[in-house]
SEMARPA-948382 format. One line per 3 residues: number of its first residue (from 1); for each residue z, x, y of N, C-alpha, C, O. Coordinates in steps of 0.001 Angstrom, whole numbers, plus 500000, padded with zeros to 6 digits. Example, Ala and Ser with C-alpha at 12.3 -4.5 7.8 and 13.67 -1.06 7.14 Angstrom:
1	507800/513190/494310/507800/512300/495500/507800/513200/496700/508465/514236/496681 | 507080/512850/497750/507140/513670/498940/507870/512900/500030/508039/513409/501138
//
This chain:
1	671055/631878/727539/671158/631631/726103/672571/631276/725672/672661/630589/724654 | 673861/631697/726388/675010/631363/726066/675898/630866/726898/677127/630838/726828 | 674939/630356/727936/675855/629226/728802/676950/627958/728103/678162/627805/728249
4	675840/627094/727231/676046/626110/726675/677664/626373/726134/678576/625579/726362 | 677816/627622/725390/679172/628282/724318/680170/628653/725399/681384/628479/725291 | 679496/629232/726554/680666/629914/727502/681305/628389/727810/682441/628139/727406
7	680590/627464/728481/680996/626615/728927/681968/625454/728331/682433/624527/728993 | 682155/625669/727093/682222/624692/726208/683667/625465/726293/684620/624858/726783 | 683798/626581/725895/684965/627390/725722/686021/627250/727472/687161/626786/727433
10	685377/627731/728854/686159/626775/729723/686974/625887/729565/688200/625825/729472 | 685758/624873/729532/686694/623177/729604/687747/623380/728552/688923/623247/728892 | 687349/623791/726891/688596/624268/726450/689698/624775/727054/690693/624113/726760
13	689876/625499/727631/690685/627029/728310/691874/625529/729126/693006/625091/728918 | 690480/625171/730274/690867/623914/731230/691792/622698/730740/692869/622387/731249 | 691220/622123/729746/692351/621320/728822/693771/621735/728696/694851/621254/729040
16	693267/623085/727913/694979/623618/727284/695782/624025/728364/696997/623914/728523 | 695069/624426/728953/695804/625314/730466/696636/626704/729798/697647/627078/730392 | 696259/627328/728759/696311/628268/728446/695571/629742/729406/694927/630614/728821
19	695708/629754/730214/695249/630543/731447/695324/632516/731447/694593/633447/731788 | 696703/632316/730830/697462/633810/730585/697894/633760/729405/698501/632731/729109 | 697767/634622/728548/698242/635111/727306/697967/633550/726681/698740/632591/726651
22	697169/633617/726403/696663/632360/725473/696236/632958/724392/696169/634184/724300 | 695869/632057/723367/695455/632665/722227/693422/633361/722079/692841/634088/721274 | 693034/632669/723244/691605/633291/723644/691573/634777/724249/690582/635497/724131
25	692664/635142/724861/693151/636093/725404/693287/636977/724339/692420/637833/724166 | 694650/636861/723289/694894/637230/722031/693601/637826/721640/693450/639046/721707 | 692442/636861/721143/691499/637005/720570/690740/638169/721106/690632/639219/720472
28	690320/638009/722051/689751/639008/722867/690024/640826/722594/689321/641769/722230 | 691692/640595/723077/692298/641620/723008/692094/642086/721541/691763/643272/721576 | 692162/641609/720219/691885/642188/719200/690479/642536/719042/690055/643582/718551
31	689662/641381/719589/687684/641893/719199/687649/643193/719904/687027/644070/719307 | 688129/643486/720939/688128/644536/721878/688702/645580/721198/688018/646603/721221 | 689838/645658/720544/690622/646712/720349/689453/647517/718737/688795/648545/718577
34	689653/646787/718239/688234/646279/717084/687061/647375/717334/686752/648388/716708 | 686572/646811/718411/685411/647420/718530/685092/648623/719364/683919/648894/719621 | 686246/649472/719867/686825/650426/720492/686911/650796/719722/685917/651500/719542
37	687732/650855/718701/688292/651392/717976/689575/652151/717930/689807/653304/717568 | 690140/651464/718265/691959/652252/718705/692840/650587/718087/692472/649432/717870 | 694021/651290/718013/694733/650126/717568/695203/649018/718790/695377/647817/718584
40	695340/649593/719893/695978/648219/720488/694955/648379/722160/694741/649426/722771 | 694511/647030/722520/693956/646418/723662/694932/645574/724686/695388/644672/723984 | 695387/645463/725819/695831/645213/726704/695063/644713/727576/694652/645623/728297
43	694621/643629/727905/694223/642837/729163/695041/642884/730566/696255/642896/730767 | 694345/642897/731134/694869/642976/732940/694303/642622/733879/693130/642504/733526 | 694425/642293/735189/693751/641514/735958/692493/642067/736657/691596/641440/737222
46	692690/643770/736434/691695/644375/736925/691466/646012/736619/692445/646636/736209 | 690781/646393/736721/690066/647773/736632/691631/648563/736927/692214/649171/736030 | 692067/648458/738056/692727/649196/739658/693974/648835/738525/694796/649746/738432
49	694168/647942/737873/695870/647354/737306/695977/648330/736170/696962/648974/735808 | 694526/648302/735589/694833/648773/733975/695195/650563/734689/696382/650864/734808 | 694228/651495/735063/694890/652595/735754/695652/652909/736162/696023/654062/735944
52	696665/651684/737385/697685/652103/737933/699124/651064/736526/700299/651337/736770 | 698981/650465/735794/699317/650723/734597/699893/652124/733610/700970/652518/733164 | 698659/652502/733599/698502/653870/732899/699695/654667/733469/700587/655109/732745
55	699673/654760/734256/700244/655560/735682/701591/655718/735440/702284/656682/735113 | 701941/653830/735819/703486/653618/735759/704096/653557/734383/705308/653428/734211 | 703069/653672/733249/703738/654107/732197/704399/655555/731764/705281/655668/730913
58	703896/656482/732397/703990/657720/732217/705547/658622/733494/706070/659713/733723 | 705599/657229/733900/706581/657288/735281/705783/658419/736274/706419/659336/736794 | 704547/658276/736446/704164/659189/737719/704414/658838/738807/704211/657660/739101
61	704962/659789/739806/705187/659371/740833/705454/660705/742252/704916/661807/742145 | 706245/660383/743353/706274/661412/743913/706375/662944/743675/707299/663301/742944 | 705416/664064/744273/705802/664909/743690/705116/665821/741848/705137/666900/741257
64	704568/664293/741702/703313/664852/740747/701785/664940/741482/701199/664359/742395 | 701467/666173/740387/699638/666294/740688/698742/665205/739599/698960/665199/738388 | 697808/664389/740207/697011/663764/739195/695668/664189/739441/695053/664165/740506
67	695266/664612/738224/693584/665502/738147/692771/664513/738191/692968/663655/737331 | 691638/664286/739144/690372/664114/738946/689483/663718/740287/689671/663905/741489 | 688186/662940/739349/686743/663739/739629/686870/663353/741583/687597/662590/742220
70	685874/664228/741947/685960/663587/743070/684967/662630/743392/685115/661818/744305 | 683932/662700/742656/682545/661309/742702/682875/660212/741861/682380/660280/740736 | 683706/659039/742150/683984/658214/741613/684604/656635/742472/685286/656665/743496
73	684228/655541/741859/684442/654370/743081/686373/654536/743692/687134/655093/742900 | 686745/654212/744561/688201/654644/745402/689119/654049/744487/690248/654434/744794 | 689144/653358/743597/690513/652454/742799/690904/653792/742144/692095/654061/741982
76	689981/654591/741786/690377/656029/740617/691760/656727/741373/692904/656927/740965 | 691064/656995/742691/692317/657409/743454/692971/656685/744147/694070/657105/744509 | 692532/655351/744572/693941/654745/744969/694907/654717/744293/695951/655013/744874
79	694998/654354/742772/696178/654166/741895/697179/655522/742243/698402/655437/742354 | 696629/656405/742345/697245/657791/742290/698617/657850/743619/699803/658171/743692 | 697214/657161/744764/698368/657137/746010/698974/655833/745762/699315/655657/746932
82	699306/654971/745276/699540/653567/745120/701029/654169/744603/702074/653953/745217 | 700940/654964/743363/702670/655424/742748/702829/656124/743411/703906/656528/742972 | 702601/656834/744407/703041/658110/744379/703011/659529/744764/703553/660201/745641
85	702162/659756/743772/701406/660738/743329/700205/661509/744606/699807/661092/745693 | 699894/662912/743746/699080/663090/745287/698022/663386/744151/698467/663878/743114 | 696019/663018/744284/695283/663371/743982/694709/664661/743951/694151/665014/744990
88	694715/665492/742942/693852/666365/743335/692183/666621/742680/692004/666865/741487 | 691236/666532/743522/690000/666147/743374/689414/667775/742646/689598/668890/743135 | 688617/667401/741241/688191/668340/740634/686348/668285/740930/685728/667245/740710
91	685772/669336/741357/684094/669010/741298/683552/668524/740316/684161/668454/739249 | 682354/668101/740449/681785/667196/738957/680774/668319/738811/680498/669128/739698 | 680160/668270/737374/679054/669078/736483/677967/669034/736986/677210/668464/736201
94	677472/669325/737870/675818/669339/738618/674495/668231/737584/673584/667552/738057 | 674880/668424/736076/674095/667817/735324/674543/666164/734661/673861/665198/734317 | 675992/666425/734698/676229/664868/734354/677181/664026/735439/677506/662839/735416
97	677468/664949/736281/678119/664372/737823/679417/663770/737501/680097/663150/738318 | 679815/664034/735952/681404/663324/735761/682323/664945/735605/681753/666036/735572 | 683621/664772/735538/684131/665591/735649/683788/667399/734872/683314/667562/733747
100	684139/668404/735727/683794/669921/735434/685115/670184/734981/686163/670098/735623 | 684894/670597/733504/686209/670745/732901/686504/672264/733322/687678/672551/733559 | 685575/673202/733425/686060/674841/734013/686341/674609/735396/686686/675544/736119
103	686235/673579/735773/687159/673482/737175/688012/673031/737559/688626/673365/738573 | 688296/671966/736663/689590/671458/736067/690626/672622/735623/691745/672798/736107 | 690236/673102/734973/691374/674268/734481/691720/675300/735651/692837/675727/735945
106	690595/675574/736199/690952/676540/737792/691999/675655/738178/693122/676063/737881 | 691928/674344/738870/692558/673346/739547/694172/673644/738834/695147/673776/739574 | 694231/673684/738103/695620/673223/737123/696235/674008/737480/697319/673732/737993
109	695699/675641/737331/696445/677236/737308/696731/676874/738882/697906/676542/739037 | 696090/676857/739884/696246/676351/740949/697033/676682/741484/697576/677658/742002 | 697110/674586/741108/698544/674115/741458/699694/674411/740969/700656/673981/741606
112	699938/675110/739883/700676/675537/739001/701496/676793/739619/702725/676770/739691 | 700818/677748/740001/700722/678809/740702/701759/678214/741961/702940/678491/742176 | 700916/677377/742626/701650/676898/744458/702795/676799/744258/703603/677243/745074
115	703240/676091/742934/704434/675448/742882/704946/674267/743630/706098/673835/743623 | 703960/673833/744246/704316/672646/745174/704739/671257/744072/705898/670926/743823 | 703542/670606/743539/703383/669882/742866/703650/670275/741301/703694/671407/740821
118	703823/668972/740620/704000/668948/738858/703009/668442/738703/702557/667650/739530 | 702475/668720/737737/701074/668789/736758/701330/667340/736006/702372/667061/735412 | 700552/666751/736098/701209/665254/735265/700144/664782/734541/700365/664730/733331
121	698958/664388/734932/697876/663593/734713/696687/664123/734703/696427/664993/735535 | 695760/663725/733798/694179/663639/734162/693748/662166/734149/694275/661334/733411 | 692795/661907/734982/692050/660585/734844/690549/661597/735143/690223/662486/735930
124	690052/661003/734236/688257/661768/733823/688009/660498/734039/688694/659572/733605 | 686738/660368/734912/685888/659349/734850/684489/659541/734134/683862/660600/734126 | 684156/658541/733626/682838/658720/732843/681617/657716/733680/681789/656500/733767
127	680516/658328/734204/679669/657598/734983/678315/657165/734307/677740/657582/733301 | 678038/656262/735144/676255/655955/734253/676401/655904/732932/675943/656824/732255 | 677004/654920/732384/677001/655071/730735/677528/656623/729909/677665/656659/728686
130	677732/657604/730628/677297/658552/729969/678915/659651/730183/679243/660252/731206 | 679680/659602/728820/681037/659858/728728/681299/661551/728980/680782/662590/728569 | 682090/661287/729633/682657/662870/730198/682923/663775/729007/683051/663327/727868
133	683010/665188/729338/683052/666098/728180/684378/666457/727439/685020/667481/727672 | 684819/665230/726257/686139/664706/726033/686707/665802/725439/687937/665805/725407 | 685828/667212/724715/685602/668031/723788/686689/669176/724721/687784/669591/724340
136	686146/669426/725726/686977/670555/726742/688393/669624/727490/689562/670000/727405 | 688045/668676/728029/688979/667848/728808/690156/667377/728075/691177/667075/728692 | 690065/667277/726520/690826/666599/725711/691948/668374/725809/693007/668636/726379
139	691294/668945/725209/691668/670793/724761/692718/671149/726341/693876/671560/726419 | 691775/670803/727380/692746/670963/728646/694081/670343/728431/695017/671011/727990 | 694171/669321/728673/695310/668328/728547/696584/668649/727654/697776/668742/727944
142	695948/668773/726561/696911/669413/725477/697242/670839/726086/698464/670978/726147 | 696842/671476/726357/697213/673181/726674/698098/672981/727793/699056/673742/727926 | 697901/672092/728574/698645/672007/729942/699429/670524/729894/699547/669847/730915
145	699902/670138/728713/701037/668314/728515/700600/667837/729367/701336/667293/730190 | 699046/667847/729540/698961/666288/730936/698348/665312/730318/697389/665516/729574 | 698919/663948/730601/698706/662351/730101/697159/662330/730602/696821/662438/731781
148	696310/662178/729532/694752/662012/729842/694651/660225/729860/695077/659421/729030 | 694027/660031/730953/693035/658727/730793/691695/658948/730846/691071/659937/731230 | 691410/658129/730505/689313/658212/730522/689220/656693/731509/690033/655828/731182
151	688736/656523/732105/688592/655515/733000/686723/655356/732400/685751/655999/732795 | 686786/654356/731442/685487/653608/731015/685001/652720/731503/684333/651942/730822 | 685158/652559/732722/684753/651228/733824/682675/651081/733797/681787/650236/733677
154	682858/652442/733985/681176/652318/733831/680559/653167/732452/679463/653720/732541 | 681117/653204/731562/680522/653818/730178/681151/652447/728862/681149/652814/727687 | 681507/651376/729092/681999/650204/728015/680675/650587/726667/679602/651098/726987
157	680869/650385/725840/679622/650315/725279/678717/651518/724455/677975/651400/723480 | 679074/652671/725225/678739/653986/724765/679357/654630/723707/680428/654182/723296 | 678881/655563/723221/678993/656263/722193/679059/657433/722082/677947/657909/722313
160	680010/658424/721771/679680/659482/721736/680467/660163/719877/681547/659807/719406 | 679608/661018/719327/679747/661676/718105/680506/660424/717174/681580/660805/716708 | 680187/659193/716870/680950/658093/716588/682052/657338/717155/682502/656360/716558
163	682471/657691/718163/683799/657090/719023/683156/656401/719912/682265/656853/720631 | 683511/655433/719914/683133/654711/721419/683822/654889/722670/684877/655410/722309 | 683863/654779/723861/684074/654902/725666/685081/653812/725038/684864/652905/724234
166	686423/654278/725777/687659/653811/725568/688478/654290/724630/689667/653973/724623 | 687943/655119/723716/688857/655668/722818/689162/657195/723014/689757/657818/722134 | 688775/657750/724098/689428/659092/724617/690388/659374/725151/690885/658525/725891
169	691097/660780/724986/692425/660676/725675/693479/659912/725029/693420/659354/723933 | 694576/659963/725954/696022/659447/725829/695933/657699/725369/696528/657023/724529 | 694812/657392/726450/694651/655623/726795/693440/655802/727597/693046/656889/728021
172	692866/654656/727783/691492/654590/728919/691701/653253/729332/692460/652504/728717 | 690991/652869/730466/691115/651796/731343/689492/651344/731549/688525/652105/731562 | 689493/650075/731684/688160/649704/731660/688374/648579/732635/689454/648027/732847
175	686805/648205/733410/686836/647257/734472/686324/646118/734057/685231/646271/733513 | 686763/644860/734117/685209/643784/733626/684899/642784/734814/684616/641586/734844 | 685101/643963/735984/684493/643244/737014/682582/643075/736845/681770/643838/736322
178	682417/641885/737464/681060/641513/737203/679634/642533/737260/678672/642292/736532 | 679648/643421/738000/678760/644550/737806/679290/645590/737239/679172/646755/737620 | 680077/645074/736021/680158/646499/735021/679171/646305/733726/678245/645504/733595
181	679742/647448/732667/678750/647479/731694/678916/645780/730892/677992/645023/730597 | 680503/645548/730683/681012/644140/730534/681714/643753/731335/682739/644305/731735 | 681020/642218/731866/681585/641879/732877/681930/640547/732515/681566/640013/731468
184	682974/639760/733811/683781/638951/733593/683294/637585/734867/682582/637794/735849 | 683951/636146/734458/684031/635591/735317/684846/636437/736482/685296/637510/736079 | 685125/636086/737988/685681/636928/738552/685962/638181/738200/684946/638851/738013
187	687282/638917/737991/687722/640100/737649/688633/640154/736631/689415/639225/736435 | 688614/641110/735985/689765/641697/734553/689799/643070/734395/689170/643859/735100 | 690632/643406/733345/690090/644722/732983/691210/645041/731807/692113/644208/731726
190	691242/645942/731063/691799/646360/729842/691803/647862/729658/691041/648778/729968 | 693214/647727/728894/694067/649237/728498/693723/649224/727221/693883/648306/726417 | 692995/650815/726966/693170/650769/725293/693757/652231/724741/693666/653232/725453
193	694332/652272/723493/695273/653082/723104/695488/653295/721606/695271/652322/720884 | 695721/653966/721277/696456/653831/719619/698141/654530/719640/698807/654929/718684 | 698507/654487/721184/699965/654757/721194/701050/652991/721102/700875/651901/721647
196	701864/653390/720367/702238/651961/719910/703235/652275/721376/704008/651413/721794
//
């Protein structure tokens, strides 16, 4: 049904050679930010960029702990080893299989306790459409100063108590590789935020 429009918009793209940061890009980034609902959208080349993004904004790196789930596709934790950082894998909720926030908090005291590692990060993943429990996970974060992401790669679209998937946490990262909820020619992906 929307070949005819996609296509038309290409050869556009193709003409201008507006490729990167074009004004279709622009556009995007605002319908997106828009309909998230947070003030600012960030485009990126991929799922794995917008996360390890997240990451290098917060300067994580050797020597920090980054929280999360352990049932989730490998980019969640590659980014983690990519800066740096060492993963530490929290169990998921038997009923929604995305992150266990009372085990999350065990996890934290932990590491906290060892003294090995610094407490830096959460990345919560949200699976099957269906958004992690932002209510406890958000409350964690704050009690313990760790930079929350929500990684919305597979919940775009969802809803929870009026907020949409991408507007949890610090920032969230989303994939628009082709078997996501929105998907892309090849690969993309986007940062969203209301931190200026």
């Amino acid at each position: 049904k929307i070949k005819k429009d996609i296509d038309i918009y290409i050869l556009e793209i193709l003409e201008r050679g507006d490729y990167i940061l074009g004004q279709k890009v622009h556009d995007l980034e605002k319908e997106l930010s828009s309909y998230v609902g947070v003030n600012h959208c960030i485009t990126c080349s991929s799922g794995t960029d917008a996360l390890m993004i997240l990451l290098m904004s917060q300067r994580i790196g050797p020597g920090d702990a980054v929280f999360t789930t352990n049932f989730s596709f490998f980019a969640t934790t590659e980014v983690i080893s990519l800066v740096g950082a060492t993963p530490i894998f929290i169990d998921i909720d038997n009923s929604t299989y995305n992150l266990n926030s009372a085990v999350l908090e065990a996890e934290i005291k932990r590491v906290l306790k060892e003294g090995k590692l610094n407490p830096r990060a959460i990345i919560s993943v949200d699976l099957f459409g269906l958004l992690a429990d932002y209510d406890e996970i958000e409350k964690i974060s704050k009690k313990y100063n760790l930079f929350l992401i929500e990684d919305a790669a597979q919940s775009f679209g969802a809803t929870f108590e009026n907020k949409k998937a991408g507007s949890f946490g610090d920032a969230a990262a989303t994939s628009f590789f082709p078997a996501k909820p929105l998907g892309c020619y090849g690969d993309g992906g986007a940062i969203f935020t209301n931190n200026s």
